[in-house]
C-alpha positions in Angstrom: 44.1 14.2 -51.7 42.8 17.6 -50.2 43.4 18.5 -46.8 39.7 18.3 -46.0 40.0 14.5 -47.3 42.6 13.8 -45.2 41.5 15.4 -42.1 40.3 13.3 -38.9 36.7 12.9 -38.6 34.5 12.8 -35.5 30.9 12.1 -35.1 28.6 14.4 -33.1 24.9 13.7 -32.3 22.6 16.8 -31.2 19.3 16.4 -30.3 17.5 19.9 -30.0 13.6 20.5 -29.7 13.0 16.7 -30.3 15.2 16.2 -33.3 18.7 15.0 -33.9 21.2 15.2 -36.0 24.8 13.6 -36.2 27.6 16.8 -37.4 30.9 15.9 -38.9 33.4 17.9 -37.3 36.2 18.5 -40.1 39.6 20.7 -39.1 40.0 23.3 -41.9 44.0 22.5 -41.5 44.4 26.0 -40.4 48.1 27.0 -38.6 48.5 26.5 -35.2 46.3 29.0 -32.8 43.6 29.0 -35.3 40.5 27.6 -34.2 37.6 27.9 -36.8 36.0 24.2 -37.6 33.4 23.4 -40.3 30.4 21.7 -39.0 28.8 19.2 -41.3 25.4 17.9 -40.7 24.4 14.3 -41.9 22.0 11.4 -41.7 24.9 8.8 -41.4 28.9 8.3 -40.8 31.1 5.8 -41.2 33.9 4.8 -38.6 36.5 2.3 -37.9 36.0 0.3 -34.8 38.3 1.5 -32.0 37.3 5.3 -33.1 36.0 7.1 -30.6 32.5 9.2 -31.8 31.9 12.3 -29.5 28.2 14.4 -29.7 25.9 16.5 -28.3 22.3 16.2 -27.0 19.6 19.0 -26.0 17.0 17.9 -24.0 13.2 18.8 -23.9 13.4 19.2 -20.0 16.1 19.1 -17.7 17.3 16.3 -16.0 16.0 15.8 -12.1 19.5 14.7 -10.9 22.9 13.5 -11.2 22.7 10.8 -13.5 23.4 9.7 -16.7 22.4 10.5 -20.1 23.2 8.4 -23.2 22.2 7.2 -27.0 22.1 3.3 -27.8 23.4 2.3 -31.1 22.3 -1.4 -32.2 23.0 -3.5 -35.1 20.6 -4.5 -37.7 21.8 -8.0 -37.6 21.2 -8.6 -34.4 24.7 -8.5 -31.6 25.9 -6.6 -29.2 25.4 -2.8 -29.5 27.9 0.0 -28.3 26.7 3.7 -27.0 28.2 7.0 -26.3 27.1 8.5 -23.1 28.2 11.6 -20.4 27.7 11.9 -16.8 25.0 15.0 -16.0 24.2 17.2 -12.9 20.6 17.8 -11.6 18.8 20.7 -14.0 21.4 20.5 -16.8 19.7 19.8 -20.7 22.8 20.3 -22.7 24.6 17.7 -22.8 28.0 16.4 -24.6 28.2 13.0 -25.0 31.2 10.4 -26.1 31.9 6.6 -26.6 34.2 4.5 -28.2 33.1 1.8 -30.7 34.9 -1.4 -29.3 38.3 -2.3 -31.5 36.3 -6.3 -31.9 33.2 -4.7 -32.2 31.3 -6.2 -35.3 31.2 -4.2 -38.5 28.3 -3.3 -40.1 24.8 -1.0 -39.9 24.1 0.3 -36.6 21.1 2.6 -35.8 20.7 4.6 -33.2 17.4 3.1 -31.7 17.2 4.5 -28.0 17.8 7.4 -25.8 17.9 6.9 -22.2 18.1 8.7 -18.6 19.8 6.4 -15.4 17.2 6.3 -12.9 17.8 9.0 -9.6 18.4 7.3 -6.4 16.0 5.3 -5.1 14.7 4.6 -8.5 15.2 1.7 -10.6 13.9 1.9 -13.9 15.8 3.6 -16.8 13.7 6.7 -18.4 13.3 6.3 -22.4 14.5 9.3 -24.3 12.6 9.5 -28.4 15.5 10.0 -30.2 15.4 9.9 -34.4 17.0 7.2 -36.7 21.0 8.0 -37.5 22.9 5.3 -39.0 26.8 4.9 -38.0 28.5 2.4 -40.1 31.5 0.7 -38.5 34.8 -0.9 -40.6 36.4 -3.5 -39.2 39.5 -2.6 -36.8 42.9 -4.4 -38.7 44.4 -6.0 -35.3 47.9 -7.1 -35.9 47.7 -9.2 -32.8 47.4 -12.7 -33.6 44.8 -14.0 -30.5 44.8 -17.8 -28.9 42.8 -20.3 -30.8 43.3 -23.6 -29.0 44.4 -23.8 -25.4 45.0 -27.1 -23.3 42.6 -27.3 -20.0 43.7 -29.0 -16.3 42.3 -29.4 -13.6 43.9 -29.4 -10.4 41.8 -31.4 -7.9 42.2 -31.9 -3.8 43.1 -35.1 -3.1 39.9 -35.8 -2.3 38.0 -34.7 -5.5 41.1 -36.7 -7.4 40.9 -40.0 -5.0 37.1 -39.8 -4.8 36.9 -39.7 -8.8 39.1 -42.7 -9.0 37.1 -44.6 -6.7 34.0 -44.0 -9.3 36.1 -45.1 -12.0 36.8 -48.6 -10.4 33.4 -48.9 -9.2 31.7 -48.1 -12.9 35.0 -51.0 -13.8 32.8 -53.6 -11.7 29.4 -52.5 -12.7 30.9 -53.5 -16.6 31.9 -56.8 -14.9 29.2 -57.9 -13.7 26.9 -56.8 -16.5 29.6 -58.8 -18.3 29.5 -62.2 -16.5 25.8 -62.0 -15.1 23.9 -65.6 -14.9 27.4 -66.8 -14.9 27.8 -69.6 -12.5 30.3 -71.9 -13.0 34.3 -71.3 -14.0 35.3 -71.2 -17.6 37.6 -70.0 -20.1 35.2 -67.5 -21.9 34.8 -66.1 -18.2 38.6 -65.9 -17.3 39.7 -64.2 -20.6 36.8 -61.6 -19.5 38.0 -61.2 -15.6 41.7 -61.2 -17.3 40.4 -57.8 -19.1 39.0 -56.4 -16.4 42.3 -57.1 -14.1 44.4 -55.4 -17.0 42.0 -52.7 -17.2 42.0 -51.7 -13.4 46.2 -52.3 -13.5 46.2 -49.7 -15.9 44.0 -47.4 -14.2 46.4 -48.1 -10.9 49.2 -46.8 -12.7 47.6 -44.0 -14.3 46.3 -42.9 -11.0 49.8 -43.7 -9.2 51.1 -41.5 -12.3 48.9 -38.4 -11.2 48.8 -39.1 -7.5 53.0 -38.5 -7.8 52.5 -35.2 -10.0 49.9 -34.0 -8.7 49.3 -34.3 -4.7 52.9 -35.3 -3.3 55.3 -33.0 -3.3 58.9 -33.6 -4.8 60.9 -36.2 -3.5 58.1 -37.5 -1.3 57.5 -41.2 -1.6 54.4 -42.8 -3.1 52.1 -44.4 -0.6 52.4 -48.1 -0.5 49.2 -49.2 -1.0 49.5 -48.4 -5.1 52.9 -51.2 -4.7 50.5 -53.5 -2.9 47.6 -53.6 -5.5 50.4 -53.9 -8.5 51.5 -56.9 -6.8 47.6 -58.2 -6.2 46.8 -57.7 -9.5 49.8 -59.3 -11.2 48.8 -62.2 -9.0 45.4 -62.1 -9.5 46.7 -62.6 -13.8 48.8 -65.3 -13.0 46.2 -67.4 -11.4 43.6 -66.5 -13.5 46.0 -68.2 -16.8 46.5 -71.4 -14.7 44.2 -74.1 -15.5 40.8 -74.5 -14.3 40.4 -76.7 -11.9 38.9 -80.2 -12.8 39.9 -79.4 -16.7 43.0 -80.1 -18.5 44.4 -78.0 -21.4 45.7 -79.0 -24.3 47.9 -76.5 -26.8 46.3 -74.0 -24.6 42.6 -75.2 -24.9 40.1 -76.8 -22.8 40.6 -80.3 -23.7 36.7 -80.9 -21.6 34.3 -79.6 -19.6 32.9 -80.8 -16.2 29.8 -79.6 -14.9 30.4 -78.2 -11.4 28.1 -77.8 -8.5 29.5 -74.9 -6.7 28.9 -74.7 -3.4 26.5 -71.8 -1.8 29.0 -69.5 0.6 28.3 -66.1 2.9 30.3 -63.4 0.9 30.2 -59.9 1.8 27.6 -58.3 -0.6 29.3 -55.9 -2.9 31.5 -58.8 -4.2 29.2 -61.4 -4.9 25.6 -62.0 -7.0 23.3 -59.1 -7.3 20.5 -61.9 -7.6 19.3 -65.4 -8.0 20.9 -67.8 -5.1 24.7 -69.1 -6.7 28.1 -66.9 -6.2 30.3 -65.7 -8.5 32.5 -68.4 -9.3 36.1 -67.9 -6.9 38.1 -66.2 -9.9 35.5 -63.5 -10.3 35.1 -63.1 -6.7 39.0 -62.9 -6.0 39.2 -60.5 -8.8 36.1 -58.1 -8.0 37.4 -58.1 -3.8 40.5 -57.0 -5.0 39.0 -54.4 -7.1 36.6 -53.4 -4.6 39.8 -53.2 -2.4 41.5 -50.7 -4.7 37.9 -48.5 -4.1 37.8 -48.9 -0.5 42.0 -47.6 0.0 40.8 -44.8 -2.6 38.1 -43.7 0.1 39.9 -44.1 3.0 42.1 -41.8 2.1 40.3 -39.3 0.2 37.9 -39.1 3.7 41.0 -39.4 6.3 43.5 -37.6 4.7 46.3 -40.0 6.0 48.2 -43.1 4.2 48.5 -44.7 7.1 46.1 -47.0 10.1 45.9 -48.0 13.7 46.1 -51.5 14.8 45.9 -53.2 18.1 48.1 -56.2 18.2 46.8 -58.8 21.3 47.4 -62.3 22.0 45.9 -65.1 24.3 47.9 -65.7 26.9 49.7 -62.1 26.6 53.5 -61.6 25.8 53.8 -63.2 22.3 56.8 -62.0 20.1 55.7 -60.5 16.6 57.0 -60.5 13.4 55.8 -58.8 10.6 55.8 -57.4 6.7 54.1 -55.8 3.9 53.0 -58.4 1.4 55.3 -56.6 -1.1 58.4 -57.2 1.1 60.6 -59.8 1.4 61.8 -60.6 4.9 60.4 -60.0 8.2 60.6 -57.7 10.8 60.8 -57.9 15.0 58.5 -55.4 16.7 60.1 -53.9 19.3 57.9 -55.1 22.0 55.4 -58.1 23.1 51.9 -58.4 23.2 49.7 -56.8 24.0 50.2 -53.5 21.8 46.8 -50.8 21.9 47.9 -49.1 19.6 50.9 -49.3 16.5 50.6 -47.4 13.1 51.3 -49.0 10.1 51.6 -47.7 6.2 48.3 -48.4 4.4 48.6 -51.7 2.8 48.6 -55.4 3.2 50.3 -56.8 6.1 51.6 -60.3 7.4 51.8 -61.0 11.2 53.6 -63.9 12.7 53.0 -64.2 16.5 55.1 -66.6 18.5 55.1 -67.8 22.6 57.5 -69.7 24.1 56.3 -72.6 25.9 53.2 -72.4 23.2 54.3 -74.6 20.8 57.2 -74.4 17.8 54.6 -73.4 15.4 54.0 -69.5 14.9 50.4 -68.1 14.4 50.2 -66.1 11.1 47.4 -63.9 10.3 47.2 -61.8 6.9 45.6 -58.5 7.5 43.7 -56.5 5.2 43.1 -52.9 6.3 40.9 -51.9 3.4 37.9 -53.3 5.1 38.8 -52.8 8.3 41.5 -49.7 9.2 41.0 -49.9 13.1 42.1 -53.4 13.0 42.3 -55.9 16.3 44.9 -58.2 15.4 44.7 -61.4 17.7 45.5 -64.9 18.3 45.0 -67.2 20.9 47.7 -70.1 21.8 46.1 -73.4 22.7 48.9 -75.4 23.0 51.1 -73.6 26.3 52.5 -75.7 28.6 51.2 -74.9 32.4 53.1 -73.4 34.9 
C-alpha cells in the first residue's frame, strides 16, 4: 500500500463566494520539519464514526458579533444529525470549523443540508447560512465495549409512599370481595371458601409487606412494629373460624349435609364494612373478615400519616382508683400498670390490647375491655363499677 493510501485523512469544508467545497487534506509522508500538504477537492468523504472532520468556511459578509458559525450534517434516513462548528468574533468571514462524528453515531449518507449563524445578544432566532449539497459517509465505530442490555429497577419509597401503597392494595383486596359476594345474604359454604381466599390473600400480602417494611424502612437490628404480629394472629383466627361449621348446618365427610334458610337479622355496622346497597348485611363471616381487613388499611394509614408505631390512651374508671392489668392480644400473660386510675395519658405499641380493671370493695369480678386502636388511636378507656360497697 502507498504511503498516500495509508495516510490519515481529514475532511475540510470551504465555502467561498457562495460555494463549497469539502478538501481532503493528505500528508505527503515527508521527514520531520517538512510541511508541504496536498489539498484534494471532492464532492464527498467517507469517515469512521468517532473521527473528527475539520473545515473551513468563507462568508459573503462578515459576522455582526461574537457568535457562532456552523454546517449541519443530516441523515437521509431520518436520525439524529452531527455538525462541525467554531466560535467567531464580531467582523470576522474566515472561518475554520471542526466537529467530531459521535463514536454511536449511526452509519450511513449524511448531507450537509444547513448553514447557520447563533443569534447576537438579545436575539433569538438562528440566521440560515445557503450552503451547497456535500455528502460525508460515516462507517460504523468497532466498540469493544460490551454495553448493559438488561438492568433490574427499585424503587425506594418513604414510608409513607410504601405504607400508603399498601393500604391501596388492601382496599382494591375488598373492592374484589365484595364484587365477589354481592346479593349475598345469608352464610354458606360457596361464600366461606371465597372469604377463606381473600383471608389467605391479604395474609400473604401482610407478610410480603412485613418482608419489605424490615428491609426497607427499619434499620438493622430494629424490631418490627407489632401491629404486623397482631394481624398474623387475626387472620389465622379469622381461617380457623371461617372452616368450622356453619351454624344451624351439620357437615358430613366435610359437606353440608342441609341447608336452613336464615333470616338474618338487620344490624348498625359502620359503613365501609357492610352492604353497599339493598337493606340486609353481610353475613358475620364476611363482616369479621372485611373489618379485619379494613383494620390492616386503617394501621397502614395511621402510620404512613403519623409517622409513629405507637398511640395515646387515657385509662379512667368510675369510682376512680381501679388497678389495671393489661396485654397485647398476641401475648400470653398479663401485665400490672404501675399506677391506678385515672391515667390522662399512657403510650402503647400499635396493636390490639386487653384491659382488665379491678376495685376493691367493687366486686370479685374484673371489668375487661378489648381495645382496638385502628379505629380509634386517641382512645378513652373506661369502666364504671356498679357493684362497690358504700362507705
Amino acid at each position: 500500500m502507498s504511503t498516500l493510501a495509508k495516510a490519515a485523512i481529514h475532511a475540510r469544508v470551504l465555502l467561498a463566494t457562495g460555494a463549497i467545497a469539502l478538501l481532503l487534506i493528505v500528508p505527503t509522508g515527508l521527514s520531520s520539519g517538512q510541511t508541504p500538504a496536498t489539498q484534494l477537492t471532492v464532492t464527498q468523504v467517507t469517515v469512521t464514526a468517532g473521527d473528527t472532520i475539520t473545515g473551513s468556511i468563507t462568508l459573503d459578509q462578515p459576522v455582526a458579533c461574537d457568535t457562532q458559525v456552523g454546517v449541519v450534517f443530516d441523515p437521509i434516513n431520518g436520525g439524529p444529525a452531527f455538525s462541525i462548528y467554531s466560535q467567531v468574533t464580531k467582523g470576522q468571514e474566515a472561518i475554520s470549523l471542526k466537529g467530531q462524528v459521535p463514536f454511536d453515531q449511526s452509519p450511513g449518507e449524511y448531507r450537509s443540508t444547513r448553514g447557520y449563524v447563533s443569534p447576537c445578544p438579545n436575539y433569538s432566532q438562528l440566521k440560515n447560512v445557503q450552503v451547497p449539497l456535500r455528502v460525508v459517509n460515516v462507517r460504523p465505530y468497532q466498540d469493544t465495549n460490551i454495553p448493559p442490555t438488561k438492568a433490574e429497577l427499585q424503587l425506594s419509597p418513604t414510608q409513607q409512599q410504601f405504607l400508603d401503597t399498601k393500604a391501596e392494595e388492601l382496599d382494591h383486596l375488598d373492592a374484589q370481595l365484595t364484587t365477589k359476594i354481592e346479593g349475598q345474604s345469608s352464610d354458606s359454604v360457596a361464600l366461606r371458601d371465597t372469604l377463606i381466599q381473600t383471608v389467605e390473600a391479604a395474609e400473604a400480602a401482610l407478610n410480603l409487606t412485613a418482608q419489605q417494611y424490615r428491609t426497607q424502612i427499619l434499620k438493622p437490628n430494629e424490631p418490627l412494629p407489632d401491629f404486623f404480629a397482631d394481624f398474623q394472629r387475626q387472620y389465622e383466627v379469622l381461617k380457623i373460624d371461617l372452616r368450622a361449621p356453619i351454624p344451624g348446618t351439620s357437615a358430613m365427610n366435610g359437606m353440608v349435609a342441609q341447608l336452613l334458610y336464615v333470616q338474618l337479622q338487620r344490624r348498625a355496622q359502620k359503613p365501609d364494612v357492610t352492604h353497599s346497597g339493598g337493606d340486609l348485611t353481610y353475613p358475620p363471616a364476611a363482616v369479621s373478615v372485611r373489618k379485619t381487613m379494613h383494620d390492616n388499611e386503617a394501621a397502614y394509614k395511621y402510620v404512613a400519616k403519623s409517622g409513629r408505631v405507637t398511640f395515646d390512651a387515657r385509662l379512667s374508671s368510675v369510682p376512680t382508683g381501679a388497678y389495671v392489668r393489661y396485654k397485647k392480644l398476641i401475648d400470653n400473660d398479663f401485665k400490672d400498670y404501675s399506677a391506678p386510675t385515672d391515667v390522662p395519658k399512657v403510650t402503647l405499641e400499635l396493636a390490639t390490647w386487653i384491659f382488665e380493671f379491678r376495685k376493691d370493695g367493687c366486686g370479685e369480678k374484673p371489668i375487661i375491655r378489648r381495645i382496638d386502636p385502628y379505629d380509634d388511636a386517641n382512645p378513652d378507656i373506661s369502666v364504671e363499677f356498679s357493684q362497690c360497697k358504700q362507705r
